[in-house]
N, C-alpha and C positions, 0 to 999 in steps of 0.2 A: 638340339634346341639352342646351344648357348656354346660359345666357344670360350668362357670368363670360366678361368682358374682362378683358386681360392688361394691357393701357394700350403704352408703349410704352418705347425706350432700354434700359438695362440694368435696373431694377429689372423691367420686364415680365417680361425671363428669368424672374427670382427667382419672381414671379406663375405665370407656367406650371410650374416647378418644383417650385411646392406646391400646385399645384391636380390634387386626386384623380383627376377625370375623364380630365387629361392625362399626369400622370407616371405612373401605372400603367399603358397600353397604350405609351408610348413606353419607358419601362426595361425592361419585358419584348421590344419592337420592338428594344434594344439588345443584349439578350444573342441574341435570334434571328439579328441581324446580324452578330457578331462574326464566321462563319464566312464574310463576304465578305470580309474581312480577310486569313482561317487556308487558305483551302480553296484558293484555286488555286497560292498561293505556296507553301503547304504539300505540294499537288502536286511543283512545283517543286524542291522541296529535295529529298524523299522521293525523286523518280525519278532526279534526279541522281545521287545519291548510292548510289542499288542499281545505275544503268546507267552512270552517267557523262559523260552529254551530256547539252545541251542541247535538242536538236534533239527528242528522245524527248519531252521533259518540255513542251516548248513544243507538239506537236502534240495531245498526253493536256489539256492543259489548255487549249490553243483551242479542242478538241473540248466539252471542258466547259464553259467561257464561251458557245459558238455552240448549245452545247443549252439553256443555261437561257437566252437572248434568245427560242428560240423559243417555250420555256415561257412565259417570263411576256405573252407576246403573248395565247398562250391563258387561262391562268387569272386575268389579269385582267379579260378578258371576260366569264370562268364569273363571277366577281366580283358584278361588275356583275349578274348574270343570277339568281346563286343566294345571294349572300352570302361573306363574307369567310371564317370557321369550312368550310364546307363545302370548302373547297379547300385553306384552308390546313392542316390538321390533318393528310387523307392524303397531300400533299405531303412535309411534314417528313417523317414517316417514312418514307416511300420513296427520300427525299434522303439521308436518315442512315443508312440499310439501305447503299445506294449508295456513299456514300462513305466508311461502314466497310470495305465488302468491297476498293475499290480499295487502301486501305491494307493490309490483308492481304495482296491479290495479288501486290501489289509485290513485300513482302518475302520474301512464298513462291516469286517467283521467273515470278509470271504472264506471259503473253506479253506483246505488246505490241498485239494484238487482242483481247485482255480485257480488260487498262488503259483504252482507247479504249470499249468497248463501255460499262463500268462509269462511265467518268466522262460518258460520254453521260446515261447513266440520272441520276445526280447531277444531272449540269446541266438536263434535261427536268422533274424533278421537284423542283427548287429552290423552296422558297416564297416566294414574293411578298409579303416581310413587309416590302420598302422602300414600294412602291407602296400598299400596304393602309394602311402609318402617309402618307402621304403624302393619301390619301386619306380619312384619318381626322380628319386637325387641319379638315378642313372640316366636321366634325360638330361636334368638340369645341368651336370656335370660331365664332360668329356673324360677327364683324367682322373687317375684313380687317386691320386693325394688327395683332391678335392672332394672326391664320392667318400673317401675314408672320412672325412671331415665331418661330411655329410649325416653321415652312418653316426659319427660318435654323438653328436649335435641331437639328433634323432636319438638316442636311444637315452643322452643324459635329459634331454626333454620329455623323455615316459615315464624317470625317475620322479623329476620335479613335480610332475601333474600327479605323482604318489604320493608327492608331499601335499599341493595345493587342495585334490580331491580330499582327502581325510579332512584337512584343516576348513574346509567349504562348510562340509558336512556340518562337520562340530557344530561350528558358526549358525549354524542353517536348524541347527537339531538344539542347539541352545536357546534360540528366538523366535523361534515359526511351530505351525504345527507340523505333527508325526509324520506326513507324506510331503511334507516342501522337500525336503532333502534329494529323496526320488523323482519330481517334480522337475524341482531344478534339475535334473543329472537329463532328464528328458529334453530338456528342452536346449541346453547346450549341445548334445547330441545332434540334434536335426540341424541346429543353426550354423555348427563347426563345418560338420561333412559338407551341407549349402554352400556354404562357403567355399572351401576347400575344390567342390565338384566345377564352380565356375573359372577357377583358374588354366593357364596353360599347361601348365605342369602337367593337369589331371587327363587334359583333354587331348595333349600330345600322345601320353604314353601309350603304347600301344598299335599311334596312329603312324606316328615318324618313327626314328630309331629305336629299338631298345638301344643299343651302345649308340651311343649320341656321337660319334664320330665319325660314323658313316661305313666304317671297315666293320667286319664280323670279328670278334673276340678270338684270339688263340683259343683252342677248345683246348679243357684240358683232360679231357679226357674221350675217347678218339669216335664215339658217337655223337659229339654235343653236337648240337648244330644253333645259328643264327636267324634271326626275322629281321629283316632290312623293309625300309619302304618300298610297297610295291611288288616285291618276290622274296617269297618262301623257300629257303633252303632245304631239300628234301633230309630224311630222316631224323624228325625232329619226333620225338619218341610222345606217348600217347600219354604219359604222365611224367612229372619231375621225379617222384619214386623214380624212378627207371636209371635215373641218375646216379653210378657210384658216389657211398657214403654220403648221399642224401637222408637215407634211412637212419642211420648210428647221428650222424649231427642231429634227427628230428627227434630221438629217442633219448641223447643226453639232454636238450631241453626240455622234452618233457618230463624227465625226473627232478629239474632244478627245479619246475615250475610244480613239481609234486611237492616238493620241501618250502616252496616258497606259499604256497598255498596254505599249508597246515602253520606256518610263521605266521601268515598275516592273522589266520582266526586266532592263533594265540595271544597276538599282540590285542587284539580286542578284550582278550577273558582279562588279559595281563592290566590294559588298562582301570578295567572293571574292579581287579581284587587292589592295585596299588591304589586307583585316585578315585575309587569308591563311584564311580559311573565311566563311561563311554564317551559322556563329551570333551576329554582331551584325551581321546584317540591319537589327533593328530600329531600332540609334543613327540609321540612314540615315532612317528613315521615320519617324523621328521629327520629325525636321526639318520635312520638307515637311506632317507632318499637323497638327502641331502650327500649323505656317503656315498651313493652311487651318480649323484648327477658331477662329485668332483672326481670321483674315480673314472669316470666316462671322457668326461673333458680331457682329463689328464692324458688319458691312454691315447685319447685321438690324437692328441696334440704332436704327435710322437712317434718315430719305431723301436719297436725291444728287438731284444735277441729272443732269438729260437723260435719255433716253430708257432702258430697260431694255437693248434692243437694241444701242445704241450702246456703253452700259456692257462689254456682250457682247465685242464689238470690240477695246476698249483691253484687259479682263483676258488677253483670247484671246493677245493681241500681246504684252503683259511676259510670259507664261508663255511662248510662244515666243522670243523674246528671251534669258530666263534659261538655257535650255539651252544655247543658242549656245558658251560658253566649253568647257565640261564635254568634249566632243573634247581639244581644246587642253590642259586641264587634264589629264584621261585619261594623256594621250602623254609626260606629263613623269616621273622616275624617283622621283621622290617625289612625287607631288598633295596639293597643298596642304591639307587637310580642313577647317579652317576656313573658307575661301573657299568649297568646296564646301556645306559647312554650310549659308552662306550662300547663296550660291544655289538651293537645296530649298528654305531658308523662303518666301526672294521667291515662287519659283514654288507654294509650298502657299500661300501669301497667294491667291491667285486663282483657287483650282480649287473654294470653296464657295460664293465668292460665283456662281461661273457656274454654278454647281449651284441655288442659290436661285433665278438669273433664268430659270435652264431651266422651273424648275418652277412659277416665277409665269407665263411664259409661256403653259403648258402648261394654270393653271388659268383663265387668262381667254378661252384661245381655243377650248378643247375643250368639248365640249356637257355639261353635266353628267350625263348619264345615261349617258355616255361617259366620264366622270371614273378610275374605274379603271384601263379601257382604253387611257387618254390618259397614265397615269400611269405602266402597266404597260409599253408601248411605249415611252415612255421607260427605264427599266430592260432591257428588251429593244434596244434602240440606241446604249447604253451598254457593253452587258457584249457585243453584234457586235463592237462597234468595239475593244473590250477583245481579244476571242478573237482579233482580225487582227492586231491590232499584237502579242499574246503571239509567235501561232505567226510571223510575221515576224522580230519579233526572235530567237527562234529561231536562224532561221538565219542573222540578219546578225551576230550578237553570234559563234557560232561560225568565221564569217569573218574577220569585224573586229573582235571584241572588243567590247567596252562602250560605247566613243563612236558603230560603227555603230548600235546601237538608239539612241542618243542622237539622232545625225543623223535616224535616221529619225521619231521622236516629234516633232522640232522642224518638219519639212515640215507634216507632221498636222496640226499646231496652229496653224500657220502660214495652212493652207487653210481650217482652220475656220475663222479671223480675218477671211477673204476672203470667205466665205458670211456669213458672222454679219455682214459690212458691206451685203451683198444685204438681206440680211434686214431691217437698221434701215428700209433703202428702202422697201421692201413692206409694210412697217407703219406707217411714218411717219404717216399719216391716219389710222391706224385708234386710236380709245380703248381701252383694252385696262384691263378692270375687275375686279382684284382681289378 
């Protein structure tokens, strides 16, 4: 699509920043995203607050996280098969249909088998606007300095919409009534992915190169094969699974996303017991996105030493480590909030950049005529691992309060740390080419 290199460090940002091709399918990929921010937390609040538990609010929106994993399994496949526009378009609005009505329900008093039923429908019909821009910087971008760029830019941008969705909410749940918050998350939803589905980017992929340079990629592994315009390179295998260490990469992020799941509902109960309600959610999540969106920048900006994988390992381990105290801290009659501050940051320091190695991962080992699907499943193994640890925390935060989801997150993250060290093994010989 585009032969404009971004070069590299921080001016490169700057470079994809003002290069048309790029920021207009990624800032409309922004507003489409804000509602992975709004929607489940948003859940959250909403159900709490008409019912009064947790337990409710934790199963209505594991049910939603575990419906859109299985969505995007699917339509990132249609993806690949029919084009990015064609899926995403009836998608959004079926999501936004969906996740207007659940806010309705709510407040009208719906049961709690139409809550479930409705956020089903939401989550099934979620679009796949992270996977599609994910899979887009490989059009827009010829070289892989630039796609790394790309990637980091991307991924400290899901950070930030961690910050801005919460701090919406707040905003939105301080001044409006009970369902605006859902409402709004609905209707940015349709109007981002619209957006986003009109551009070239969306409308390219799939169509012209996957590698946008017009050669097929060194495979690196000796079944990959390439989709070029025009002709299919035969033995391009029936799913991206099929793809060594596809599986162990989609398995270490979904136990991050198991620990990150049971973090966020905690940070909710946390906000609850320290600032005596929910509506400064956001100061919490501020912290740790704000840490991840300059940990992401940083990392793009850049090459380290050693191995992706092993990089995997150490971030894995200080993110588990950082939780460690927050029990402890929890239990005391006043918690300390600057301490706590601080430990969100550390711990949002390391959750883009494993986000970025997930997805560099993901582009050099999955076939590229499988690129969506490789992409998409990742988003799907993320938002599983999300749905477990919500409805888990659930019920451990209604047992034990705040520090049991805490405790539970830090196991998660802990065992991912322990596969993601399997995993450097397993790859160690293998060149893995961005």
């Amino acid at each position: 699509m585009s032969q404009f290199e971004a070069g590299t460090g921080l001016r490169g940002y700057a470079r994809v920043l003002t290069h048309g091709p790029a920021i207009r399918p990624f800032g409309a990929a922004v507003v489409g995203r804000l509602p992975i921010g709004m929607t489940s937390l948003g859940m959250v609040m909403l159900i709490q607050q008409v019912r009064g538990n947790y337990s409710v609010a934790g199963v209505v929106t594991g049910v939603f996280a575990l419906a859109t994993a299985v969505g995007a399994a699917i339509w990132g496949r249609l993806m690949d098969q029919h084009g990015q526009p064609k899926v995403l378009v009836p998608t959004a609005l079926l999501s936004g249909v969906a996740i207007a009505a659940l806010a309705v329900a709510a407040v009208l008093g719906g049961s709690n088998l139409l809550l479930i039923a409705l956020a089903a429908a939401a989550g099934v019909f979620f679009p796949p606007v992270s996977p599609a821009m994910r899979a887009a910087w490989r059009v827009i971008f010829t070289d892989g300095p630039s796609r790394r760029l790309g990637y980091a830019l991307d991924a400290s941008a899901v950070e930030v919409i961690f910050v801005l969705g919460p701090l919406l909410l707040s905003l939105l749940a301080a001044f409006s009534a009970p369902q605006v918050p859902l409402l709004t998350s609905a209707a940015l939803l349709v109007i981002g992915t619209l957006l986003y589905s009109t551009t070239e980017a969306a409308r390219s992929v799939g169509r012209v190169l996957v590698h946008a340079d017009g050669h097929p990629p060194a495979p690196v592994v000796p079944d990959l094969a390439s989709l070029v315009e025009g002709e299919r390179i035969d033995r391009v295998p029936r799913t991206a699974l099929a793809a060594p260490g596809i599986a162990v990469v989609l398995l270490v992020a979904s136990l991050m996303a198991v620990g990150f799941g049971q973090m966020d509902t905690a940070i909710v109960a946390t906000a609850e017991a320290v600032f005596g309600s929910t509506t400064k959610l956001g100061f919490l999540f501020m912290f740790i996105a704000g840490g991840s969106a300059i940990g992401g920048i940083t990392y793009g900006s850049r090459d380290w030493p050693g191995t992706d994988p092993g990089r995997l390992v150490l971030l894995l381990s200080v993110f588990a480590a950082s939780l460690v105290p927050w029990p402890f801290l929890l239990r005391l009659d006043e918690p300390p909030l600057p301490v706590l501050f601080a430990l969100l940051f550390v711990t949002g320091v390391t959750i883009a950049p494993s986000l970025i190695i997930f997805q560099g991962l993901l582009d050099a080992l999955a076939p590229r005529a499988r690129m969506m699907e490789a992409q998409s499943l990742l988003s799907a193994s993320q938002t599983t691992g999300a749905a477990i640890g919500t409805a888990v925390a659930g019920f451990t935060i209604d047992a034990f309060a705040a520090p049991g989801g805490i405790v539970g997150a830090a196991v998660a993250i802990g065992a991912g740390a322990a596969i993601a060290a399997y995993l450097r093994r397993t790859l160690q010989h293998r060149t893995l080419v961005y």
